[in-house]
C-alpha positions as a Markdown table, in Angstrom:
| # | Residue | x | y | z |
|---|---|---|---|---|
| 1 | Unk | 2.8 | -2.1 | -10.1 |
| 2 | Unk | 0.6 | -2.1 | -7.0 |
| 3 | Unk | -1.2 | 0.3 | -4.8 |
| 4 | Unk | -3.0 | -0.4 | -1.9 |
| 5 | Unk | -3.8 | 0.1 | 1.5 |
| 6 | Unk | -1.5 | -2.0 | 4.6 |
| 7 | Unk | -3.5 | -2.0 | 8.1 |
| 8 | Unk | -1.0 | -2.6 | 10.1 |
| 9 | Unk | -0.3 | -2.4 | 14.2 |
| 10 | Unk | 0.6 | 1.0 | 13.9 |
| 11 | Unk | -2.4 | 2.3 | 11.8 |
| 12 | Unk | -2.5 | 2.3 | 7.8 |
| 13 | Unk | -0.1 | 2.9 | 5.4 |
| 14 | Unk | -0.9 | 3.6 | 1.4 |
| 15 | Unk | 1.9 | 2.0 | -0.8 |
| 16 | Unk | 3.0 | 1.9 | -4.4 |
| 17 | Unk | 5.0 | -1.0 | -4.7 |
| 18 | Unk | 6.6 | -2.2 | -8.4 |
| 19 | Unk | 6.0 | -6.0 | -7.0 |
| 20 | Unk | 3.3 | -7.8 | -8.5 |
| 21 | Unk | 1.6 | -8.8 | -5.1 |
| 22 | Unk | 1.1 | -8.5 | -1.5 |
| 23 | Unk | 2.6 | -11.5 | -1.0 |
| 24 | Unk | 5.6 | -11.5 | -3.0 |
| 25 | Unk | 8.3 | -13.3 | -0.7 |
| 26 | Unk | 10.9 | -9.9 | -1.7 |
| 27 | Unk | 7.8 | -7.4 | -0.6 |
| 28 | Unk | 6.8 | -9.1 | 2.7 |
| 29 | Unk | 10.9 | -9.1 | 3.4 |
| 30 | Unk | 11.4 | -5.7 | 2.3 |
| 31 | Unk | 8.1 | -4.4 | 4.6 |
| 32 | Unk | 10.0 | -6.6 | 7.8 |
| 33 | Unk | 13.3 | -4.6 | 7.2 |
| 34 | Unk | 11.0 | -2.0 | 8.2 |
| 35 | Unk | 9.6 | -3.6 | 11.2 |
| 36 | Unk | 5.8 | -4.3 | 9.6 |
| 37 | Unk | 5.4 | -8.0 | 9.8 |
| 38 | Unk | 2.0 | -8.5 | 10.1 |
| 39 | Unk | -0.7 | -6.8 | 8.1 |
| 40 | Unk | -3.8 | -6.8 | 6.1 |
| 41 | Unk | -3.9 | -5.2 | 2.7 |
| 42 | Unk | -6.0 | -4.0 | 0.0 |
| 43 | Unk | -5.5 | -3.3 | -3.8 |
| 44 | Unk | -6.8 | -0.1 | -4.6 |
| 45 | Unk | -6.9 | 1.3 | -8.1 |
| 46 | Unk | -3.9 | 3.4 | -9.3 |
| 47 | Unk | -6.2 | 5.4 | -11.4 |
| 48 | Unk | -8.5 | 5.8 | -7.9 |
| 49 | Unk | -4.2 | 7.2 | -6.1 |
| 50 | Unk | -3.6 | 9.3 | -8.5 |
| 51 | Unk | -6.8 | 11.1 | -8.4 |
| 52 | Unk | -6.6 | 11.3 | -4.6 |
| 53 | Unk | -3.0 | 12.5 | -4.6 |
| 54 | Unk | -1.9 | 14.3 | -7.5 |
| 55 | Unk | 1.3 | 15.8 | -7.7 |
| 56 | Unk | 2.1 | 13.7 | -4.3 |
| 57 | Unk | 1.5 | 10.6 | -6.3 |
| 58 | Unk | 3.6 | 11.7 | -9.6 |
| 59 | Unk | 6.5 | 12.5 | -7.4 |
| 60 | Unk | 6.2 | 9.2 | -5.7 |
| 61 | Unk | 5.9 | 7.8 | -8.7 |
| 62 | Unk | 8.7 | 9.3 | -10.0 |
| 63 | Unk | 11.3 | 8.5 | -7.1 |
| 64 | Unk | 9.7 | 4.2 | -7.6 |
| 65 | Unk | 12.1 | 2.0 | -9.2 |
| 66 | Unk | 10.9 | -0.8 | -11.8 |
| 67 | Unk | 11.9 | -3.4 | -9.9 |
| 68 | Unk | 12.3 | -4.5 | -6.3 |
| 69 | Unk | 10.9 | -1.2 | -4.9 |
| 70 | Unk | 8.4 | 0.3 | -2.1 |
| 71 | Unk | 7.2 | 3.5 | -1.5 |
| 72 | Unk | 4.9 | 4.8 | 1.4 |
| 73 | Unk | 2.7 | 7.2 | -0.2 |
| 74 | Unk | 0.5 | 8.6 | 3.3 |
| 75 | Unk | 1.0 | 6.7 | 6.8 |
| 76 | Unk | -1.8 | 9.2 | 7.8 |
| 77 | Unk | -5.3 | 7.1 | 9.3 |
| 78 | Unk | -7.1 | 10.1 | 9.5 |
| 79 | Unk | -6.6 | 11.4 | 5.9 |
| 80 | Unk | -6.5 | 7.6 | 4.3 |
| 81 | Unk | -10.1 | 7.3 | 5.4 |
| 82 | Unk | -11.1 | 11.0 | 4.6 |
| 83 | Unk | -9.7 | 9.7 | 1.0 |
| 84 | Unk | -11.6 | 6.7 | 0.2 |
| 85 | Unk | -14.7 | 5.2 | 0.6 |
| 86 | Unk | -15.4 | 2.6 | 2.9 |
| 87 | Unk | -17.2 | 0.4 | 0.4 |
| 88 | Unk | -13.7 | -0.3 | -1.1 |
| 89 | Unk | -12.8 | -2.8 | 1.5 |
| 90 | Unk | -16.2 | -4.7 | 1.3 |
| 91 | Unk | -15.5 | -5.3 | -2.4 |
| 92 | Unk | -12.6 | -7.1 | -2.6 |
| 93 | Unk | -11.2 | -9.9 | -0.7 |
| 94 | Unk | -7.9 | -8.6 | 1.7 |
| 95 | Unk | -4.4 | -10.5 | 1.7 |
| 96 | Unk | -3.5 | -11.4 | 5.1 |
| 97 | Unk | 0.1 | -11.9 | 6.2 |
| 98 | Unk | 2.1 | -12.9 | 9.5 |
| 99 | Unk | 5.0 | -15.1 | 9.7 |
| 100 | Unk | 4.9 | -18.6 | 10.4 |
């Protein structure tokens, strides 16, 4: 299981995801059936979700499939970065995909 934040050219998306990583070949395929094929993402800690969202994040969670599964959790810029602190980015290295 994986949370984490996607910038992509639309603006950010927060995601629970049951794949293992960001650049699991069934995730990026599943987030181009939806038109997102380039981005930069971050892990964030679940614990870190849930306390932001609450009952938004146990319903997600709830709806999230073991396997092969996505879920958009806030596609919201404003409120993603009203959520967490900016020092979350600078302490972890990002993933960065676009196709070849």
């Amino acid at each position: 299981m994986k949370t984490g934040i996607l910038f992509t050219g639309t603006g950010p998306l927060l995601i629970i995801t049951s794949y293992d990583s960001f650049n699991h070949p069934l995730l990026i395929l599943n987030l181009a059936a939806k038109g997102i094929n380039r981005y930069i993402a971050y892990d964030l800690p679940e614990e870190l979700v849930r306390e932001k969202y609450g009952a938004h994040f146990e319903l997600v969670m709830q709806d999230l499939h073991q396997k092969d599964d996505l879920r958009v959790l806030d596609y919201d810029g404003h409120r993603l970065f009203e959520r967490f602190p900016m020092s979350i980015f600078s302490e972890q290295k990002p993933f960065y995909h676009e196709p070849t």
